[in-house]
C-alpha positions in Angstrom: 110.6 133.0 150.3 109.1 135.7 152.3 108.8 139.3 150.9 108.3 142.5 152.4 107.8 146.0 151.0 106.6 148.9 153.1 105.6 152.6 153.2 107.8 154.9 154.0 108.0 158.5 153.9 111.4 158.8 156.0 112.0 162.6 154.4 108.5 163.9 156.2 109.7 162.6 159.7 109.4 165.9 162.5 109.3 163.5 165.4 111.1 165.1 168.7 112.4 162.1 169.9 114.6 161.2 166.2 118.5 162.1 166.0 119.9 164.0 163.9 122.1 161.1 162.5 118.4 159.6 161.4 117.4 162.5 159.5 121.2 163.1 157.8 120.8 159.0 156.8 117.0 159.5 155.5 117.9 162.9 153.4 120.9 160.9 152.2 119.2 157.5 151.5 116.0 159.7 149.6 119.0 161.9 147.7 120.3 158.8 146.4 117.6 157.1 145.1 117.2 160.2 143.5 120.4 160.7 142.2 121.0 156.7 140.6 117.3 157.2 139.1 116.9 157.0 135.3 114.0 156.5 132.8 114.0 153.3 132.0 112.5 154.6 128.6 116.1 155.9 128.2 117.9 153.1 130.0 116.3 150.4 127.0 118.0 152.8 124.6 121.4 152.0 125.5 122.3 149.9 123.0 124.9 147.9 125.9 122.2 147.3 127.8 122.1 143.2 129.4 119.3 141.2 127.7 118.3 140.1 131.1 118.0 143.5 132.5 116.3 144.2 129.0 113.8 141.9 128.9 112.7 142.6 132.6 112.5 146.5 132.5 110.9 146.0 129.3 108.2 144.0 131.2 108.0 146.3 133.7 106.9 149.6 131.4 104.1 146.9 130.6 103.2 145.9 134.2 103.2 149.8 135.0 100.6 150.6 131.9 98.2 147.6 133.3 98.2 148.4 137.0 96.6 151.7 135.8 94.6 150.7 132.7 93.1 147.4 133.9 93.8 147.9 137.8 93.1 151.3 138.0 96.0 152.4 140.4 97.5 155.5 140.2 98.8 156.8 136.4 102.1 158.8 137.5 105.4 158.2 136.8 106.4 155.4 140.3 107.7 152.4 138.6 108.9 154.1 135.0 112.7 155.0 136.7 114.9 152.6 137.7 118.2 153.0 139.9 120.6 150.4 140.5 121.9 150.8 144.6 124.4 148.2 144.6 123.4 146.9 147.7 120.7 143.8 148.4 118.1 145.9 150.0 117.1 149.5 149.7 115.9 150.0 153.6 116.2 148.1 157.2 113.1 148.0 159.4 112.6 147.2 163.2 109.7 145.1 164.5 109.6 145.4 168.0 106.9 144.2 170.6 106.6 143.1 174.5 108.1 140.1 175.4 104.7 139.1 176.6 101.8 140.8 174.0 101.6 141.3 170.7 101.2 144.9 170.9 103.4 146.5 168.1 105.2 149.2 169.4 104.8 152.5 167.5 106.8 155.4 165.9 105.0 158.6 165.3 105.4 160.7 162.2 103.5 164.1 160.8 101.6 163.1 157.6 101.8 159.9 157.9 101.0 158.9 161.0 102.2 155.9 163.8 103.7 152.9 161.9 104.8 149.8 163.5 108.0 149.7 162.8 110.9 151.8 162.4 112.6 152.2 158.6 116.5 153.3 158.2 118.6 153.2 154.7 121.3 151.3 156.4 121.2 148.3 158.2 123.7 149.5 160.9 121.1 152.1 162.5 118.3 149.6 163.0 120.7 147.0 164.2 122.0 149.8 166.8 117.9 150.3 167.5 117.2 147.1 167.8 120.0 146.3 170.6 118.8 149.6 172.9 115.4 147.9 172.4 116.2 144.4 173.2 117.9 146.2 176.3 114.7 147.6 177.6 113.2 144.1 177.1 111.5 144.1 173.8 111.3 141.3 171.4 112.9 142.7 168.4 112.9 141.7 164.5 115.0 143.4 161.9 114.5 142.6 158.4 115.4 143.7 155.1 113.0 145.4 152.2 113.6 145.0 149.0 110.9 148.1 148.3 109.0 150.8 149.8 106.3 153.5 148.8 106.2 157.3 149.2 102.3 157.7 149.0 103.1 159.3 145.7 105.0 162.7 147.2 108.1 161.2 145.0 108.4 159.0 141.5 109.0 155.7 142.9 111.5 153.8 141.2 112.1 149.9 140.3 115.2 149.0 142.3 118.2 146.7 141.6 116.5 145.3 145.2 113.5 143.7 143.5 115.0 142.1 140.3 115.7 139.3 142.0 112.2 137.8 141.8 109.9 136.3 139.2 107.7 138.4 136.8 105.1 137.7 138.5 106.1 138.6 141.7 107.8 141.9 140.6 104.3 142.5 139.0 102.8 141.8 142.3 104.9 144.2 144.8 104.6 146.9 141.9 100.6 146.8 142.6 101.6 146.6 146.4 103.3 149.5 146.5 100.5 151.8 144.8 98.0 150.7 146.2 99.7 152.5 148.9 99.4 155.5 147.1 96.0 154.8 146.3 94.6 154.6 149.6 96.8 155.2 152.9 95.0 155.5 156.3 96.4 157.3 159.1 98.0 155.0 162.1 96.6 152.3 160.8 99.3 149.6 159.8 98.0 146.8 159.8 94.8 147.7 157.5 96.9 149.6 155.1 99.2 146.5 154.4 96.8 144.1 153.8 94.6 146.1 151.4 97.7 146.3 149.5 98.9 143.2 150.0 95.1 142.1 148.7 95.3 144.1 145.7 98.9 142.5 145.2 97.4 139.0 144.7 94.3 140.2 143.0 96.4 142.4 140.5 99.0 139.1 139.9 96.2 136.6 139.4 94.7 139.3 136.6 98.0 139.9 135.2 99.0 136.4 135.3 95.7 135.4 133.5 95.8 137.6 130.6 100.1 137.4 130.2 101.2 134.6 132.0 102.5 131.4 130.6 101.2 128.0 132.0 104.4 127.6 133.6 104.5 131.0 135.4 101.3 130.3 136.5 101.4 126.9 137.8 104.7 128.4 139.9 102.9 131.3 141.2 100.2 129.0 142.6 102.8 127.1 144.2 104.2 129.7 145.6 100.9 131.3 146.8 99.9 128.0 148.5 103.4 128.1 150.2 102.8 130.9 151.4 99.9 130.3 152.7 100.4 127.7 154.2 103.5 129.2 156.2 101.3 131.7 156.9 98.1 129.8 158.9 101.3 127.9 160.7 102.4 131.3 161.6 99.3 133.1 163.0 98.2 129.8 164.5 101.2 130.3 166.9 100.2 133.7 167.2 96.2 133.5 168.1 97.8 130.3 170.4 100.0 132.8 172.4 97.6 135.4 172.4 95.6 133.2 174.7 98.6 132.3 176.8 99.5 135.9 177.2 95.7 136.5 178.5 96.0 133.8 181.6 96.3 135.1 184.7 99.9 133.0 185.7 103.6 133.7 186.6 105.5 135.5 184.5 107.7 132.9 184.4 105.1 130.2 183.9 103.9 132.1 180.3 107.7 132.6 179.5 108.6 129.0 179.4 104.6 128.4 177.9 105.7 131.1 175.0 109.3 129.0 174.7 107.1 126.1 174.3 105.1 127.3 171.5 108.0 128.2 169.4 109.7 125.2 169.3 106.6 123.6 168.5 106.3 126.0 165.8 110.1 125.0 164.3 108.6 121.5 164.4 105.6 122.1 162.9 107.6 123.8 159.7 109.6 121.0 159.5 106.5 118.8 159.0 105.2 121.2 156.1 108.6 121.2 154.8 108.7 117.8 154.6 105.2 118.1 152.6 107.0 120.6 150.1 109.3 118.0 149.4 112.0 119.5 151.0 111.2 123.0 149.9 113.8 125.5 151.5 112.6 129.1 150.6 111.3 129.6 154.3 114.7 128.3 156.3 116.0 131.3 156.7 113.3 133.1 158.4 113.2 130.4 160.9 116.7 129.9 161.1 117.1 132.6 163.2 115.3 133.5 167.0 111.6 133.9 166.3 109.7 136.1 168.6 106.6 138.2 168.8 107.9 141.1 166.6 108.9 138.4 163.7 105.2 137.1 163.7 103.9 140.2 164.2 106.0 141.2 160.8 103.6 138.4 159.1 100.7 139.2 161.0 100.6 143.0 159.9 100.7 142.2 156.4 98.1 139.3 156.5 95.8 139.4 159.8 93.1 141.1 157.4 93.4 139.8 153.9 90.6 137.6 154.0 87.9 140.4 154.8 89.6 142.8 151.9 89.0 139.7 149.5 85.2 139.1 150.9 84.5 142.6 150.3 85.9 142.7 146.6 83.8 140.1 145.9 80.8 141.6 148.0 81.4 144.1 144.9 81.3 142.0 141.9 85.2 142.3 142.0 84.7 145.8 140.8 88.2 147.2 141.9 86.9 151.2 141.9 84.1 150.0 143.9 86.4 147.9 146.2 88.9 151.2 146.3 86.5 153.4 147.2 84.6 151.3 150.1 87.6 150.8 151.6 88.6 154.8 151.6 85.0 154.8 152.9 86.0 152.0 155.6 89.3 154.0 156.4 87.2 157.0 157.5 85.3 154.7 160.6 86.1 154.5 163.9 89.0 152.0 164.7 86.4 149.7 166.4 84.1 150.1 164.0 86.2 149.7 161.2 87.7 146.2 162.2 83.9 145.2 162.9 83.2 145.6 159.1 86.0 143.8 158.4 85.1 141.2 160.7 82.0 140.3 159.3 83.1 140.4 156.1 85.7 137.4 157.2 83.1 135.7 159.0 81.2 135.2 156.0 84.2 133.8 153.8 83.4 130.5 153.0 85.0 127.5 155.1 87.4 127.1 151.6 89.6 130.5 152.9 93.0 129.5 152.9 93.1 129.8 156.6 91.2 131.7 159.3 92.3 134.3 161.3 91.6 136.3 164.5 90.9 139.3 163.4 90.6 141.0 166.5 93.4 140.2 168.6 94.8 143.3 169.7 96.7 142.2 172.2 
């Protein structure tokens, strides 16, 4: 299954261009989260509580106290509230790209900076976004997330959104989403999900090694070399159509070359599928179109994951170290910046799950 969480401050938005339909939704969307918000301390006091929703808010509290104790992450009060929304996802994002380049389009925000992609609290205003978009010729993904970080301006809570997942992957997006807080670089996207998305598997594997049972384990392996693998098949695709995109040729010749790629793609998925033994958790994402702003959606979150892990353990896996060279790395140069990273790849050894361009900024 593929999972997204994001950061979004949607209540520090000044941007000239947004509505005010999109600033009534964010206030309202921010107000209720607020609102439905209660200490779970109080919450596991109720004596009517569910022994489901028990036991995993209970687990929680504990996955909150080692993220700062062992992982180091920010000790503030994200992740000790939880609020029930009553719907599957808490925001709606649009992806959007050329029809011909892998060049994320942006949306520019004080604070925080240009993101690549657009956040609302209800699916209906990204769907409306995503048809002027498609309009003008874009290739557009909207997808729904389950989970998204403030940068530590408000407590964070757990969601109803994110229950729906194993321990071990509720542990992991609860270290995703502050390590947000712990380091967030200006316009910068793409580094700032993958540094979070590293210290999301290196804050699972930790907790998984010192809680986990061998059967949690062994599925959270699984599940990692899924995703992996789905992965690689992805940005293969991508670096392929990268190149494509590059030829000087018709535009209509690189249209049908880019239709070509994707249906070899579907293809290709089917094989792995076959090699998961019929393994389903990724038919929905390909059930629908796929297009340059759906692999970009996988790209932004992985592209640079294997240089954050060489540099981790550069440092002896010393996870201050590792956050504060990367808060050093954050303060470079674009260009330089994504050179340090790319050496840092380049030295991975030829075990890495899968290799990446790392510099295909198209």
């Amino acid at each position: 299954m593929l999972k997204y969480s994001f950061l979004i401050l949607l209540l520090l938005i000044g941007n000239g261009c947004s509505t005010i339909g999109y600033y009534s939704q964010a206030i309202g969307g921010q107000w209720e989260i607020y609102r439905k918000s209660q200490p779970i301390e109080k919450i596991l006091a109720n004596p009517n509580i569910q022994a489901p929703l028990k036991q995993q808010l209970t687990d929680i509290l504990k996955i909150r106290t080692f993220a700062s104790e062992v992982l180091h992450l920010p000790n503030n009060s994200s992740y000790t509230y939880y609020a029930d929304l009553e719907r599957p996802y808490v925001v709606w994002s649009v992806f959007a790209t050329p029809a011909l380049s892998f060049k994320p389009k942006q949306w520019c925000f004080p604070i925080v900076g240009c993101v690549s992609y657009r956040g609302a609290f209800a699916e209906t205003p990204t769907q409306d976004l995503a048809k002027k978009l498609r309009k003008q010729g874009y290739d557009v993904y909207v997808a729904g997330i389950p989970a998204y970080s403030t940068l530590g301006w408000f407590s964070d809570p757990v969601l109803n959104t994110m229950l729906g997942w194993s321990q071990a992957d509720i542990a992991g997006l609860i270290f995703h989403e502050l390590a947000h807080q712990q380091i967030y670089i200006k316009n910068d996207t793409a580094f700032n999900e993958a540094f979070a998305r590293t210290v999301e598997y290196v804050g699972t594997e930790r907790w998984l090694a010192r809680y986990g049972t061998a059967k949690a384990t062994a599925a959270y392996k699984l599940s990692k070399q899924r995703s992996t693998q789905f992965t690689a098949l992805v940005l293969g695709t991508r670096n392929q159509l990268i190149q494509i995109y590059k030829k000087t040729a018709p535009r209509t010749k690189k249209l049908a070359a880019k239709k070509a790629a994707y249906e070899k793609l579907r293809k290709q998925y089917l094989q792995l599928k076959q090699k998961w033994g019929g393994y389903a958790g990724y038919d929905a994402w390909f059930a629908k179109d796929l297009n340059n702003a759906k692999l970009l959606s996988v790209a932004t979150y992985q592209d640079y994951v294997p240089a954050f892990r060489a540099l981790l353990i550069e440092l002896d896996n010393d996870l201050p170290a590792f956050y504060k060279k990367v808060a050093e790395l954050g303060k470079l140069p674009l260009k330089e910046r994504y050179a340090e990273l790319s050496n840092r790849s380049a030295s991975l050894p030829c075990t890495s799950s899968f290799k990446v361009t790392l510099n295909s900024k198209l």
